[in-house]
N, C-alpha and C positions, 0 to 999 in steps of 0.2 A: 471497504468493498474490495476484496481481492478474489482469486479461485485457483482452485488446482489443476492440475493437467485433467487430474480424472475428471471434472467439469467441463474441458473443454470438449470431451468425448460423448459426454451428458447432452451438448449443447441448449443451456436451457439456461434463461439467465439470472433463474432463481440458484439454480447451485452456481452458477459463474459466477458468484457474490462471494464466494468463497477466498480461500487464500493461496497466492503465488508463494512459491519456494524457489527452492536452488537445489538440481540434480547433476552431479558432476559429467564433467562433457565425455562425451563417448569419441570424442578427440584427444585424450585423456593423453595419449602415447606422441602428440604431436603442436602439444601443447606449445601457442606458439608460431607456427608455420605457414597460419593464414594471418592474410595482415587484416587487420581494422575494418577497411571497405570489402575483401570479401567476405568478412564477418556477416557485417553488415548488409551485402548482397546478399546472402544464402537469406537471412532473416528475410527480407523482401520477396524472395522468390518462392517464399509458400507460402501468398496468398495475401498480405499486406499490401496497406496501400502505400503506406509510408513509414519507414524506419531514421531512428535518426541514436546515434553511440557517442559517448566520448570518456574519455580513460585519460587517468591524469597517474601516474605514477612517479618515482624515485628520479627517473632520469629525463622527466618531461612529459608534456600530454600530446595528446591525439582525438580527433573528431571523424567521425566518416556519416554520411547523409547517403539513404539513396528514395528512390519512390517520391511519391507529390505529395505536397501537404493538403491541398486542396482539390479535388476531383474535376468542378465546376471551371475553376479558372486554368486548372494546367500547374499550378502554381509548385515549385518545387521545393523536397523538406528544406529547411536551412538550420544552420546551427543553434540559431534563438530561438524554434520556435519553441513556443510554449505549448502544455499538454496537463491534462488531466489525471493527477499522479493514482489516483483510487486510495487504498491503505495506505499507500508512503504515507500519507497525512498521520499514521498512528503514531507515528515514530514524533514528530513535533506533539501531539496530544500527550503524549506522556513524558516527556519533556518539561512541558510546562506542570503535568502534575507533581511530577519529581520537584522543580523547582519550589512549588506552595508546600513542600513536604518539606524543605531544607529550609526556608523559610516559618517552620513550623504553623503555619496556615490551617494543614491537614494533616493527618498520620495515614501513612500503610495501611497502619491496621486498623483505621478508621471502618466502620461498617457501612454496607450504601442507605440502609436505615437510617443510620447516624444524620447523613445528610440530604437525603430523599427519602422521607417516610411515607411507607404507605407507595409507592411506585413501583419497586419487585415484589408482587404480592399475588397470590391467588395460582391455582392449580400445581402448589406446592411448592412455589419461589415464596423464596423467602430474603428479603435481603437486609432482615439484623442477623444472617448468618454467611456473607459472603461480605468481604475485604474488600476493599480497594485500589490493594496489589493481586488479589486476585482476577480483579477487572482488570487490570493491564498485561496480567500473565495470562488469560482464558482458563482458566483453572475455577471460574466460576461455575460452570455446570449451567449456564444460560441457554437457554435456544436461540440460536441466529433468526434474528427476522426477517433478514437476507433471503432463507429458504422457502419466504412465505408472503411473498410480495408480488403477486401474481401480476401487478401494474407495469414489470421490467417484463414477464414474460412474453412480449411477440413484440412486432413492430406498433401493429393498431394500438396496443394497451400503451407503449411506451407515447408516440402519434396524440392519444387523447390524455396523458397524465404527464407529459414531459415538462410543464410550466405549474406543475402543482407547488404548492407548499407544505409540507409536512414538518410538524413540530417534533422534537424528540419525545416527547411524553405520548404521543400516535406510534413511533416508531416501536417502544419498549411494550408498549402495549398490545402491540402485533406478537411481540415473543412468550407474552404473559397469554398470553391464548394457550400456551403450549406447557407442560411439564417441563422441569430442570433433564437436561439428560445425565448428569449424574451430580451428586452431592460435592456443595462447595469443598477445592482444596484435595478433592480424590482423583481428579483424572486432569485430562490436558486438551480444547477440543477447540477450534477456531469459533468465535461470535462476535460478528458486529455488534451486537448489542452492547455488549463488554466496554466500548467505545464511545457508543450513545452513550450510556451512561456514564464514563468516566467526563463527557464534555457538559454534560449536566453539574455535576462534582465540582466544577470546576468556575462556572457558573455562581451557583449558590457560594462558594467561596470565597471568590471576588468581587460580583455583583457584576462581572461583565461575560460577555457571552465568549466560548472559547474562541472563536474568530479573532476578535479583540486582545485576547489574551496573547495565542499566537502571533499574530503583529508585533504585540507591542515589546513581546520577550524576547522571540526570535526572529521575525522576517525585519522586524527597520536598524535591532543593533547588527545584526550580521549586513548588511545592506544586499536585503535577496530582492532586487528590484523588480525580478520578474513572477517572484512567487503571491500566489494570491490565497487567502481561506475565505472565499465565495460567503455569503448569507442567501439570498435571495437572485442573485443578478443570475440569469442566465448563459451569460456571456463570458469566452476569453478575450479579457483586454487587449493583449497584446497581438503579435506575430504568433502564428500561432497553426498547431495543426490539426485540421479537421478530422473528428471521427467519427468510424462509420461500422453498423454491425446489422446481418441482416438477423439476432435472436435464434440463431436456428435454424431457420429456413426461411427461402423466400429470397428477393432482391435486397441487397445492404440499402438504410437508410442514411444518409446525413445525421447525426445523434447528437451535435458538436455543441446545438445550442439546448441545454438545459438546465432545471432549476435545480441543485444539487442537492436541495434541504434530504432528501431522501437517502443520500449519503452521510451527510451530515458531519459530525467530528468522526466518525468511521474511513471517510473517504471522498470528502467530499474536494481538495485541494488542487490547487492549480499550478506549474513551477515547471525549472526547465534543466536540461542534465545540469549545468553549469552551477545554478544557485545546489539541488540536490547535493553536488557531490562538497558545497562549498560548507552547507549545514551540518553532514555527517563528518568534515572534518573539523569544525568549531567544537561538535557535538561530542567527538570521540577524544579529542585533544584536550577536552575539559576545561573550554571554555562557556557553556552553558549550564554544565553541573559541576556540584563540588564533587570531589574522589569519592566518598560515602554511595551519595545516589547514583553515581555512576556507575559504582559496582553495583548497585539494586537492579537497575537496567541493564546490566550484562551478568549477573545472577540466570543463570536458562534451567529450564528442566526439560527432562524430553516431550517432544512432540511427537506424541503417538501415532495423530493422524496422519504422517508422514511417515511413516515407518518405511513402508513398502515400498516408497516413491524415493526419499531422501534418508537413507539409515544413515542416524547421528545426529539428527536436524534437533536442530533446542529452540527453545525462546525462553527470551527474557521480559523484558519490561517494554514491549514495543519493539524491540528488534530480536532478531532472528539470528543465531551462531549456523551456521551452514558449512560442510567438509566440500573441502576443493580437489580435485582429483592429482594434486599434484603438493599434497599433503597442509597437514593446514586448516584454517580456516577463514571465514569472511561474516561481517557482520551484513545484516540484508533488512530490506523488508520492502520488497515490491509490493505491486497490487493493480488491481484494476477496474475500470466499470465499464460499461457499453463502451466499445468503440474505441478505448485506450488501456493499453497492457505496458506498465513498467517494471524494470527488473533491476535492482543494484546492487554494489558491493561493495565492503570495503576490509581493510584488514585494520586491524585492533588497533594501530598506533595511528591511522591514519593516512598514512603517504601515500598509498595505493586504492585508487577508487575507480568503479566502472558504475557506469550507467546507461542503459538502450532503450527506449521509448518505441512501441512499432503501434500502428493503428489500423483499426480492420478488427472485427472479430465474427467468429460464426462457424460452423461448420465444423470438416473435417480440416481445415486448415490452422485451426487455431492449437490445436497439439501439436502441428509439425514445427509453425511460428515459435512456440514456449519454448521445445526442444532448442532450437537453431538459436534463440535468446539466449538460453541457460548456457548452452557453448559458446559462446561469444564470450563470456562473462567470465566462465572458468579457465579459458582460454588467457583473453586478457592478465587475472589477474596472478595466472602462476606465469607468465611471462614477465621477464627482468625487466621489460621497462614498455611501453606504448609501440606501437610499431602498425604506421600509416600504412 
């Protein structure tokens, strides 16, 4: 579950499901100049409730907090708290599938036929003709189910569906309502579905559900102590910050406690800058994959649907190659769902990583927010080192 700027303009929370990117900062020329906290102010001042950054670089790190985490108590952001990462969770989901591929468990170019028959089927989906790098690359040609999930549309629907349960085989079957928008392997197009069903894959593979799998791969040998892959609980366990999104219009609700299945291995994750930036550097350092799959995963082709927004923007297997304004690049893969928007980065070898968490979404303020995140971030990371 992630969205673009143009979503936030949309304000509707069936395209808001969509995917965050990296657009270089229109700071570009002063890269640098602001420190960390008012980074992190400015993000707060259009219209968040709470923001919370932390930037680890070459020559040491930095954290800035501003806004509440909590509304109700006064309660202010703090550095631990934990947050609802939306799509990050992609980036572990194919992780773990890269792993069962290096493990020869599965192939790439296994078919999802192969291993769900009979589940991409009917109004022209086909799935003994789409891969299962192409489900990690979005080059499936799936419709996001994301755009058709009318139960996120407002407060009331979200109000009486927040504690639902949805299984992945309800989720894909919402997409399977619809036509492929274009032919496996021809085009480049963002779908949670692609997701769902890579966590299905993954599933039948091991006989354990990807929750499970992320655990036990990634979240206890790294020791991400605060990172969570939800099933059913509605809750963050820890410290943690509250969010809130009024859909569009109307007064923001509290959104903080809900059943995530509806996200599912798409986006359904829990975790905090700190574990974040700890994963993507295990992750990019190659201690999670061997060099092979690691190139599979940073293998990108263009991202069309970002054209206009981010020219140059690629993906790969889960993560995102994104241009910095201050030449360069960063690997990425924020995301979001009600009520939590995160943005990250890192560079290829590792040493240099950002991360911003802001909560609040809705309106016309949620494109100023993106903007003020994405500078933060470009800012940050063509700067020589963290700077409080």
């Amino acid at each position: 579950m992630i969205r673009t700027l143009r979503a936030a303009v949309t304000a509707t929370l069936a395209t808001a499901l969509l995917a965050v990117a990296f657009i270089p900062s229109a700071k570009a020329g002063s890269v640098g100049q602001d420190s960390l906290w008012e980074q992190v102010d400015a993000v707060q001042q259009t219209g968040t409730v709470g923001v919370l950054a932390e930037v680890i670089g070459p020559r040491g790190s930095a954290y800035a907090a501003s806004g509440q985490a909590d509304t109700a108590t006064g309660a202010l952001v703090r550095a631990v708290d934990e947050f609802r990462i939306g799509s990050a969770t992609k980036t572990f989901v194919a992780t773990v599938v890269l792993q069962l591929a290096a493990e020869r468990r599965l192939s790439l170019d296994d078919t999802v036929a192969h291993w769900l028959p009979g589940v991409v089927s009917g109004n022209g989906n086909d799935g003994s003709k789409i891969t299962i790098r192409e489900l990690l690359q979005h080059t499936s040609g799936l419709y996001n189910y994301a755009n058709d999930f009318p139960e996120l549309a407002s407060s009331a629907a979200f109000e009486a569906d927040r504690y639902t349960t949805y299984t992945p085989g309800q989720l894909v079957a919402i997409a399977m309502r619809h036509k492929p928008d274009f032919a496996p392997g021809t085009n480049w197009e963002y779908s949670d579905t692609n997701y769902i069903l890579a966590g299905m894959i993954i599933e039948k593979a091991t006989g354990h559900t990807w929750q499970q799998e992320v655990s036990d791969r990634i979240i206890r040998p790294l020791g991400l102590q605060h990172t969570v892959a939800p099933a059913t609980n509605p809750s963050i366990p820890g410290t943690h910050l509250h969010g809130y999104s009024d859909f569009g219009s109307g007064p923001a609700i509290d959104v903080t406690s809900a059943n995530m299945t509806y996200a599912g291995s798409s986006g359904a994750m829990i975790s905090t800058t700190a574990d974040l930036i700890r994963f993507h550097q295990a992750l990019l350092g190659g201690r999670l994959l061997p060099a092979a799959e690691l190139a599979e995963m940073e293998t990108t082709v263009p991202a069309h649907e970002f054209d206009s927004l981010w020219p140059g923007a690629r993906y790969g297997l889960g993560l995102m190659w994104l241009p910095l304004s201050c030449g360069g690049g960063i690997y990425s893969h924020g995301g979001d769902v009600p009520g939590y928007t995160t943005l990250d980065g890192i560079t290829p070898d590792g040493r240099h990583a950002a991360v911003v968490e802001a909560t609040g979404d809705g309106g016309t303020a949620s494109l100023a927010t993106q903007h003020a995140m994405v500078a933060l971030v470009d800012q940050q990371m063509c700067s020589a080192e963290p700077k409080e």
